[in-house]
C-alpha positions in Angstrom: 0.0 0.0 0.0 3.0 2.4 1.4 4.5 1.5 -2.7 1.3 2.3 -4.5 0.8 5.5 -2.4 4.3 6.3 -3.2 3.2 5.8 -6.9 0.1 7.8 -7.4 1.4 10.9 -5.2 4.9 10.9 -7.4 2.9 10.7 -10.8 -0.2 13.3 -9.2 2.5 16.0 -7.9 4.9 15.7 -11.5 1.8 16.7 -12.9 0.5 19.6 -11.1 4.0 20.7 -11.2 5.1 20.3 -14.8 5.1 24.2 -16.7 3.1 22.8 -19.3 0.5 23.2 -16.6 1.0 26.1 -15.1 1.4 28.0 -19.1 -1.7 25.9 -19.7 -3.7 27.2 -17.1 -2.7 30.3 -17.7 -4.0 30.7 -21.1 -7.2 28.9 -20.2 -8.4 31.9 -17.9 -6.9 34.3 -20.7 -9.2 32.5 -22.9 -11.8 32.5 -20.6 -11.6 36.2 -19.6 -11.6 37.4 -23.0 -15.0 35.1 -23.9 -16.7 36.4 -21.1 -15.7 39.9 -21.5 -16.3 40.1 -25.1 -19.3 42.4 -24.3 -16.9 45.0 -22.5 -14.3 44.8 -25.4 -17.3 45.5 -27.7 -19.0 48.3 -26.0 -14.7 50.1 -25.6 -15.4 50.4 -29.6 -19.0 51.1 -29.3 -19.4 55.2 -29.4 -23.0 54.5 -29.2 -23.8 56.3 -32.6 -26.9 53.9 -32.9 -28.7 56.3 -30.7 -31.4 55.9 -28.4 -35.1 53.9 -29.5 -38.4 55.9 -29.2 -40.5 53.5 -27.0 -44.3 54.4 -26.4 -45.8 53.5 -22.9 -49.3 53.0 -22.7 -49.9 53.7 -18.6 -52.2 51.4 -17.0 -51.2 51.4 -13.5 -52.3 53.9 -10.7 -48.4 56.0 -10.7 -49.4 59.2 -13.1 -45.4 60.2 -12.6 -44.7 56.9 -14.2 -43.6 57.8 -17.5 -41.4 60.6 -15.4 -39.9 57.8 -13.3 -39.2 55.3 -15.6 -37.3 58.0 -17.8 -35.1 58.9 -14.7 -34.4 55.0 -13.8 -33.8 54.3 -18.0 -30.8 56.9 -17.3 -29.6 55.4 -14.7 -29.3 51.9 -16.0 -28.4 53.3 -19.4 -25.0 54.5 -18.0 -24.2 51.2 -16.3 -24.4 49.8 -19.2 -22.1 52.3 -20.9 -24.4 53.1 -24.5 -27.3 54.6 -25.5 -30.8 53.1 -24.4 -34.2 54.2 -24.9 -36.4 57.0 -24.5 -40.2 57.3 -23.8 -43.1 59.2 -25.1 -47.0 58.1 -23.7 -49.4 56.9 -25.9 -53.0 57.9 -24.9 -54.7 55.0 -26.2 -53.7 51.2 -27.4 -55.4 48.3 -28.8 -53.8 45.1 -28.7 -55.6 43.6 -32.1 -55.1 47.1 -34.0 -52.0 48.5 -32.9 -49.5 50.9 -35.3 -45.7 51.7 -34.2 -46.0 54.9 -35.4 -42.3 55.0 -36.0 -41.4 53.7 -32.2 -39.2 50.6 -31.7 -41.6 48.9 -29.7 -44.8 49.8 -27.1 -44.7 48.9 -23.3 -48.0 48.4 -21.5 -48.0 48.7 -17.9 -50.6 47.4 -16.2 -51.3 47.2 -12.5 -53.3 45.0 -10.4 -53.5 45.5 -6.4 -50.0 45.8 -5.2 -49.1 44.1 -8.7 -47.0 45.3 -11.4 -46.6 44.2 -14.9 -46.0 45.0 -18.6 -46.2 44.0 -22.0 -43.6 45.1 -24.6 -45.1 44.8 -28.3 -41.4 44.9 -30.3 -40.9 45.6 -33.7 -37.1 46.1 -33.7 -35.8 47.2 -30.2 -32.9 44.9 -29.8 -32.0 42.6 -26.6 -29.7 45.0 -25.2 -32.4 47.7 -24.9 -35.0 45.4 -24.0 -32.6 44.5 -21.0 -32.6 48.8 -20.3 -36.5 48.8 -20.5 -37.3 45.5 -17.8 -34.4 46.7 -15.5 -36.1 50.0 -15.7 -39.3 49.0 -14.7 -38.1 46.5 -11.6 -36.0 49.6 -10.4 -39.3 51.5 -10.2 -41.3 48.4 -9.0 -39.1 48.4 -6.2 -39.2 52.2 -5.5 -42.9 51.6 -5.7 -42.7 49.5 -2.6 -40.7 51.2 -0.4 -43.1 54.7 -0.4 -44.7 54.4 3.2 -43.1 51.1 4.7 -40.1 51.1 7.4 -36.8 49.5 6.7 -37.7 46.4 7.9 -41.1 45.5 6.3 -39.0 46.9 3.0 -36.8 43.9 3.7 -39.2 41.6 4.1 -41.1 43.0 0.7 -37.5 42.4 -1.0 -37.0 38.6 0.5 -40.0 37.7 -1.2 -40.4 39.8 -4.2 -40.5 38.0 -6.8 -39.1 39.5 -10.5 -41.5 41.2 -12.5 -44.5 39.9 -14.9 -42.5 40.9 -18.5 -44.5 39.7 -21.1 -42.3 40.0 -24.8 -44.5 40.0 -28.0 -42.5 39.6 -30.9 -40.5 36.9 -32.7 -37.4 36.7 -30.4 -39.5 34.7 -27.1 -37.5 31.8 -27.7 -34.0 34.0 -27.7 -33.0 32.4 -24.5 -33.3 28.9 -25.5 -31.5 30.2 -29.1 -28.7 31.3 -27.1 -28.2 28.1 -25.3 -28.3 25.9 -28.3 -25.5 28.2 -30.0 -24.0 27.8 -27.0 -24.3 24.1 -27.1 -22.3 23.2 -30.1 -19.1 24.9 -28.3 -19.7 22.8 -24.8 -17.8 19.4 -26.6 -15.0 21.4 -27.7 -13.3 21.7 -24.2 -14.8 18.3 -23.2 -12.6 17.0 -26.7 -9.3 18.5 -25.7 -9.9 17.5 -21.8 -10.6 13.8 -22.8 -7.6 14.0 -25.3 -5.3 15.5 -23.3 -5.9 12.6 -20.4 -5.8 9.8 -22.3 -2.5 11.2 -24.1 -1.3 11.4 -20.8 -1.9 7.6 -19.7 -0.5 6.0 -22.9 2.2 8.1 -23.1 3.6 7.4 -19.7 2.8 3.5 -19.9 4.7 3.5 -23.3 7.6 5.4 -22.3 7.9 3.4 -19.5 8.0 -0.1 -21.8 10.6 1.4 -24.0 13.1 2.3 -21.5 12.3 -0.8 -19.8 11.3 1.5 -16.5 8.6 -0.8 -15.9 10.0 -4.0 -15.5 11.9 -2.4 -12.3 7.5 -0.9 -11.3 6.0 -4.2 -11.6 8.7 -5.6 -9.4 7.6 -3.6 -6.4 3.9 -3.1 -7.0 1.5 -5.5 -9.1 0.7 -4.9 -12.5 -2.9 -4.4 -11.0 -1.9 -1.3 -8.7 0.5 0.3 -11.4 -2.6 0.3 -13.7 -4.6 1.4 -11.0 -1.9 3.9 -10.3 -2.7 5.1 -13.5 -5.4 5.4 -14.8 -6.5 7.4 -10.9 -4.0 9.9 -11.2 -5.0 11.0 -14.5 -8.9 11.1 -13.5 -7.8 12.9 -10.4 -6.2 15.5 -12.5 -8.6 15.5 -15.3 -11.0 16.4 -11.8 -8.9 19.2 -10.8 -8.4 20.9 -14.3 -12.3 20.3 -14.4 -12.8 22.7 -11.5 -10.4 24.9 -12.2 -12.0 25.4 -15.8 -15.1 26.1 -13.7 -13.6 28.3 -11.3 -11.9 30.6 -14.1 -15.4 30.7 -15.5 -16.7 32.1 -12.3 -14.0 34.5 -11.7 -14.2 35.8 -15.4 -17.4 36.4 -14.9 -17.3 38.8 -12.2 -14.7 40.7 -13.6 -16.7 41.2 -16.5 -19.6 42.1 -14.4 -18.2 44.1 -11.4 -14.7 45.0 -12.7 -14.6 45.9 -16.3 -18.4 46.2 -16.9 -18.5 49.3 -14.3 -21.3 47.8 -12.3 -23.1 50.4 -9.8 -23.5 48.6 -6.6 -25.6 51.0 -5.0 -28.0 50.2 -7.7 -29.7 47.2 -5.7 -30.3 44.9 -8.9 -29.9 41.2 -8.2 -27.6 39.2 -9.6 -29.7 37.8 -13.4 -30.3 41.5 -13.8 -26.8 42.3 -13.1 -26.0 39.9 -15.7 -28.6 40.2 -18.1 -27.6 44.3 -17.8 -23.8 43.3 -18.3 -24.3 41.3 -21.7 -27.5 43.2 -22.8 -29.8 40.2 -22.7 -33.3 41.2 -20.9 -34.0 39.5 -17.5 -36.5 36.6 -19.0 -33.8 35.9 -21.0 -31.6 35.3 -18.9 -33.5 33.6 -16.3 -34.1 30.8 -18.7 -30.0 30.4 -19.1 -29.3 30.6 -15.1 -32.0 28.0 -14.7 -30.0 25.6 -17.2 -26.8 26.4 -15.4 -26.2 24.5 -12.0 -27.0 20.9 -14.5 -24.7 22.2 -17.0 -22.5 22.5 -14.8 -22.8 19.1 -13.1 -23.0 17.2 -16.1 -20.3 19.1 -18.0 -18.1 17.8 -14.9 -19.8 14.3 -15.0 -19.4 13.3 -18.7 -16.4 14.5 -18.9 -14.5 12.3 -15.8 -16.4 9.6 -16.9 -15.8 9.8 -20.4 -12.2 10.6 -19.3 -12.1 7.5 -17.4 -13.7 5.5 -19.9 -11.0 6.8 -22.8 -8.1 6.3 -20.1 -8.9 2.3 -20.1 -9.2 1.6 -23.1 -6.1 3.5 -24.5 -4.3 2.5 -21.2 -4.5 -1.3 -22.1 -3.9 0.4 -26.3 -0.1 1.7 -24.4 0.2 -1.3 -22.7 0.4 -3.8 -26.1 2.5 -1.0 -27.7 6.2 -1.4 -27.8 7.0 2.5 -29.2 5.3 5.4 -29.7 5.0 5.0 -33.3 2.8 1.9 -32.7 0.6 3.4 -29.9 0.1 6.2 -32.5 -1.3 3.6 -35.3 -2.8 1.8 -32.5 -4.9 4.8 -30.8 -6.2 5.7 -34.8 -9.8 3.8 -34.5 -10.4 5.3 -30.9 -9.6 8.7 -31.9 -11.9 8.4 -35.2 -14.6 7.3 -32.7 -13.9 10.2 -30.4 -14.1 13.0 -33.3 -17.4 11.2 -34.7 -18.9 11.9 -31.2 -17.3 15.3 -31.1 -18.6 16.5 -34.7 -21.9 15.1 -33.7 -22.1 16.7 -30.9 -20.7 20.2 -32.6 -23.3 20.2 -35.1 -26.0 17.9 -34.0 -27.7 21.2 -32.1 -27.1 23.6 -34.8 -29.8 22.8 -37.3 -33.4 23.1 -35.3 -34.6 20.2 -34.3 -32.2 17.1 -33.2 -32.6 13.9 -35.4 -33.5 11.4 -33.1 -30.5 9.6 -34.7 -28.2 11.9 -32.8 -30.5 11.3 -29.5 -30.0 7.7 -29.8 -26.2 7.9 -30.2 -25.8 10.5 -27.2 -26.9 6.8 -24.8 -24.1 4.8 -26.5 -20.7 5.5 -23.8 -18.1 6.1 -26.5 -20.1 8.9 -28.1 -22.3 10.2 -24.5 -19.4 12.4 -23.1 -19.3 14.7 -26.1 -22.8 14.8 -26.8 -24.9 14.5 -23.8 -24.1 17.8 -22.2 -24.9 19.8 -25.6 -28.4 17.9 -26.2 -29.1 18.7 -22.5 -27.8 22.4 -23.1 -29.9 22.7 -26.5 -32.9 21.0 -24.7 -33.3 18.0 -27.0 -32.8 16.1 -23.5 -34.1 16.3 -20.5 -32.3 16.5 -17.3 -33.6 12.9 -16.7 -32.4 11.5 -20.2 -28.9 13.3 -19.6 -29.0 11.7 -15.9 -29.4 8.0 -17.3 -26.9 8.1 -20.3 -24.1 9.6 -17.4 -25.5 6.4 -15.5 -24.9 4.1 -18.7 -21.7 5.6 -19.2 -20.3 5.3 -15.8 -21.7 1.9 -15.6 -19.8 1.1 -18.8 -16.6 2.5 -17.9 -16.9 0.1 -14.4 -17.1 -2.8 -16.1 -14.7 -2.2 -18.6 -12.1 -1.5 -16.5 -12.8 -5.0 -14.7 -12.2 -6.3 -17.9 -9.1 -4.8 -19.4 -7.4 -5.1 -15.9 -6.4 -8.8 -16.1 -5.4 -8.1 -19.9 -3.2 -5.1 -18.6 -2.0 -7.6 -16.1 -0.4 -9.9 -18.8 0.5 -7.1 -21.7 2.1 -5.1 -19.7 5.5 -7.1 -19.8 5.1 -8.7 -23.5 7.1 -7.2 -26.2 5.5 -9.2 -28.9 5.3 -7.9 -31.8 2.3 -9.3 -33.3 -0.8 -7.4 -35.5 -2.3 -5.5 -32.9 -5.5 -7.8 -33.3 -3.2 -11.1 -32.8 -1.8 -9.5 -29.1 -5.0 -8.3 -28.0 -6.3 -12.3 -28.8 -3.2 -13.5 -26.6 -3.8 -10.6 -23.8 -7.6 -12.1 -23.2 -6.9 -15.5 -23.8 -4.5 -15.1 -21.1 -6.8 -13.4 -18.7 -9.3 -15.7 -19.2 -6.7 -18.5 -18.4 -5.5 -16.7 -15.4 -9.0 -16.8 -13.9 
């Protein structure tokens, strides 16, 4: 146990050690900053020359300031946001069935009911960004609206349980949040690709090197073939894991510099955190509610399938390294695997980007070799449900059990052959050999 502890903890700290790490990482949260700031870089070149959008309210509610309000409130958010907004003019009268823009980019109806606030915007052509400026508007007021004749603490109790405000959007951009996460879904598989690769790489590379300079005939003498694959195969899940979070954690710290650093937040402006966001990239607060729901499971399964899949890659080529006598043969070897990887990875790239998903694709997403790719950019562009995602990460972790308690007694008798046999021929021999050790 000492030896094998000795083993993993050698192979686990070389790792998080090497440079190739540490530049690596580096670059990754570069990458990631750049992404998730590319609506600060933007707005730096933006000198707002589109100019502000004539919207028309049509008041409903009880508040006759409101159009006075809701102009003061449209500046303020207008500025956080760094670019020209919108600007209002009331409309006297409005029917729903007969209504004219009259040169206006959209009408907002404000309705009140009780205590209740809500609106309707009827678009034409008042983009996302400004639509973002008009709801955070109105929930600025709505919360103003509260606070007239209440103490401090029944104004913190109204705020606990306040729920966000009734925006009804008619026009042909209501499914704009679920647009954005399928665009965004054909780019999930591309870091889960080069995580995958980049482990398995790892595993057959060191198991080969090791057979050409002989290194692990002096390994297997102190600690069973068994543990050394073992040894293995762990330390490169456990630092797939780690890069995992990290990948996660640059996300999350990208995005607050993009929100509170570069994007020039106001914090005495009392939004929450979606309209924070939906402010920061211009997105309006439906929006992006719909993407925040979607994100804890992303997240989850974007970790899941990708250790799993990671773990199921690492076996196979693991036992691919250990029935290769050189690089040059591991390389020929690896060639069907990798063809299978990049059919799940193109499938996955471009399975989401057409409209509906062929149920073709659906069906692939449950087969293992295919699943870590795919899974997490149907679940993404809601051609599966969180349940469907759930059982092919069950299949796949299943899978990747049993086929490590199959290609560990093969392992076990490759590891130390030097034939040099068709690959076919010494994968025969390695199983027959298993099976005759049993």
């Amino acid at each position: 146990m000492n030896k094998f502890k000795y083993l993993f903890t050698y192979q686990l700290k070389q790792k998080l050690k090497a440079k190739s790490f540490l530049i690596s990482n580096i670059i990754i949260f570069i990458v990631l900053a750049l992404l998730l700031n590319i609506n600060n870089i933007i707005r730096a070149f933006d000198d707002g020359s589109n100019g502000a959008d004539l919207v028309y309210v049509y008041n409903q509610s009880t508040n006759d300031n409101l159009l006075v309000e809701l102009e003061a409130y449209e500046d303020l958010v207008s500025k956080q946001m760094g670019s020209s907004g919108v600007y209002f003019e009331a409309l006297d009268s409005f029917d729903p069935k007969t209504y004219e823009f009259n040169g206006s980019a959209a009408i907002l109806v404000v309705n009140q009911e009780g205590d209740i606030l809500s609106a309707e915007l009827f678009n034409k052509d008042l983009d996302v960004y400004k639509r973002a400026v008009v709801q955070t508007s109105l929930e600025q007021l709505r919360q103003a609206y509260w606070k007239v004749g209440k103490t401090q603490e029944q104004i913190d109790l109204i705020n606990e349980f306040l729920t966000p405000i009734e925006f009804e959007t008619h026009s042909t951009e209501d499914t704009l949040g679920r647009e954005i996460l399928s665009g965004i879904a054909s780019m999930v598989s591309i870091p889960i690709f080069m995580l995958i690769i980049f482990a398995v790489q790892a595993v057959g590379t060191s198991i080969v090197e090791e057979k050409q300079t002989k290194a692990v005939e002096y390994i297997i003498a102190n600690v069973s073939p068994n543990k050394h694959f073992f040894a293995k195969i762990l330390t490169n899940f456990i630092f797939l894991t780690i890069q995992l979070l990290l990948i996660v954690l640059y996300g999350v710290i990208a995005g607050l510099l993009s929100i509170y650093v570069f994007g020039g937040y106001d914090m005495s402006a009392g939004m929450g955190l979606t309209d924070t966001i939906a402010v920061s990239y211009g997105i309006d607060s439906a929006t992006m509610n719909t993407i925040m729901g979607q994100l804890p499971l992303t997240i989850f399964f974007f970790i899941g399938f990708t250790g799993l899949g990671g773990l199921l890659y690492m076996v196979v080529m693991g036992f691919v390294a250990s029935i290769s006598n050189s690089n040059e043969e591991y390389g020929q070897f690896q060639t069907p695997l990798m063809m299978i990887m990049l059919a799940g990875f193109y499938a996955a790239m471009f399975g989401t980007m057409f409209g509906d998903v062929n149920i073709i694709i659906k069906i692939m997403a449950y087969i293992p070799v295919f699943s870590p790719f795919m899974a997490p950019s149907l679940y993404l562009a809601g051609a599966f449900s969180w349940l469907e995602a759930l059982i092919a990460l069950g299949i796949l972790g299943a899978t990747s059990y049993l086929l490590y308690k199959l290609v560990m007694p093969m392992y076990k008798n490759a590891i130390l052959s030097y034939s040099t046999d068709k690959m076919s021929v010494r994968i025969k021999k390695a199983f027959s050999r298993a099976k005759y050790d049993k």
